[in-house]
C-alpha positions in Angstrom: -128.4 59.3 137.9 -126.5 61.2 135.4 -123.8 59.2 133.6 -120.9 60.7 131.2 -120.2 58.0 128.3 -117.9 60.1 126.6 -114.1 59.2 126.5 -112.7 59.4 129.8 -109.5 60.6 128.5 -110.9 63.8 126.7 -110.4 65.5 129.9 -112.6 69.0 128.3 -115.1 66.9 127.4 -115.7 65.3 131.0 -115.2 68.7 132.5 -117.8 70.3 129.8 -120.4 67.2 130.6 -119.7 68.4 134.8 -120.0 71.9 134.4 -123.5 71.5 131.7 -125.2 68.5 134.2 -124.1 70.3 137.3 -127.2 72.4 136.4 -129.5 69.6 137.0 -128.5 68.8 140.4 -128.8 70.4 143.5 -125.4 71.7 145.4 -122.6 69.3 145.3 -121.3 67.5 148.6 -119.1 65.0 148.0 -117.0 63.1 145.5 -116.5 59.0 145.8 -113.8 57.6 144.0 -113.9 53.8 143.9 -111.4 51.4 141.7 -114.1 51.4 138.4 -115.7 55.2 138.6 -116.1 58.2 140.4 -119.6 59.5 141.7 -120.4 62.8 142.2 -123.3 63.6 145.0 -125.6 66.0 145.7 -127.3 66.9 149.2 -129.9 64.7 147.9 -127.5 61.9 146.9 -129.0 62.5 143.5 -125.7 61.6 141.5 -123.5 61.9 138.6 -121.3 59.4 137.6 -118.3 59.0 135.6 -117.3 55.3 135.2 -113.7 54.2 134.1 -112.6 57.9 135.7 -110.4 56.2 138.7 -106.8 56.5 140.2 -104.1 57.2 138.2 -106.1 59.5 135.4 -105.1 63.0 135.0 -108.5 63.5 134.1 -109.9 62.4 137.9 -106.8 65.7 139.4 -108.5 68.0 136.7 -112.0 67.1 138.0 -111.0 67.5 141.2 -110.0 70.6 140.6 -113.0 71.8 139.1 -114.8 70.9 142.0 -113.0 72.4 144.3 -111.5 69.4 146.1 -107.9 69.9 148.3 -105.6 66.7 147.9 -102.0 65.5 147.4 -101.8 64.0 143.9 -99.8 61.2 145.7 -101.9 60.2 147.7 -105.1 60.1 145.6 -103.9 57.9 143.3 -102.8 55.3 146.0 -105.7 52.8 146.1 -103.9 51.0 148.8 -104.0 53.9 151.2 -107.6 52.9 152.4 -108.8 49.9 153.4 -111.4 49.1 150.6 -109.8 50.9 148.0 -112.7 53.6 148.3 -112.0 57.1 149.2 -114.3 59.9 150.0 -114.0 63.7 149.5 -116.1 66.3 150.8 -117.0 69.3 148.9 -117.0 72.7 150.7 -119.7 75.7 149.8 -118.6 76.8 146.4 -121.3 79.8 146.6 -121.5 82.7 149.4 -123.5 82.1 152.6 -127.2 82.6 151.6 -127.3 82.9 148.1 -130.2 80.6 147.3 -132.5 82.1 149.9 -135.8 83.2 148.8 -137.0 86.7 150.4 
């Protein structure tokens, strides 16, 4: 598991640390954002995680972002609006059909 201990409100340096240790995993699928951190996963649930990065941050919109996510500002940073406070985002393909095939 890959963990940023950087400032969580330096928001380049958090997307700096995603974009160099993105590298390391295999392609992204989803994004779990809990009340302490958020967890990035790959398709072999290898993760990276970013603790302290929760609702409410600017920071966790601007990740978001980066990876592609869809949401409504308002209701990402409503922890209430699930029923354990966790909520789950899938990532979509951020690369063109069949670009990692071997020939």
């Amino acid at each position: 598991m890959l963990v940023y201990e950087g400032a969580i409100e330096d928001e380049g340096a958090v997307i700096r640390f995603l974009r160099r240790e993105s590298d390391k995993l295999r392609a992204l699928r989803r994004v779990v954002i809990t009340p302490k951190k958020t967890v990035v996963l790959d398709v072999n649930r290898d993760a990276m995680e970013f603790p302290g990065l929760t609702y409410g941050s600017k920071v966790l919109e601007r990740l978001l972002r980066e990876l592609g996510v869809v949401f409504t500002a308002a209701i990402l940073h409503d922890a209430n609006a699930t029923a354990n406070g966790i909520k789950e985002y899938e990532l979509t393909a951020r690369h063109p059909w069949g670009h990692d095939r071997v020939l």
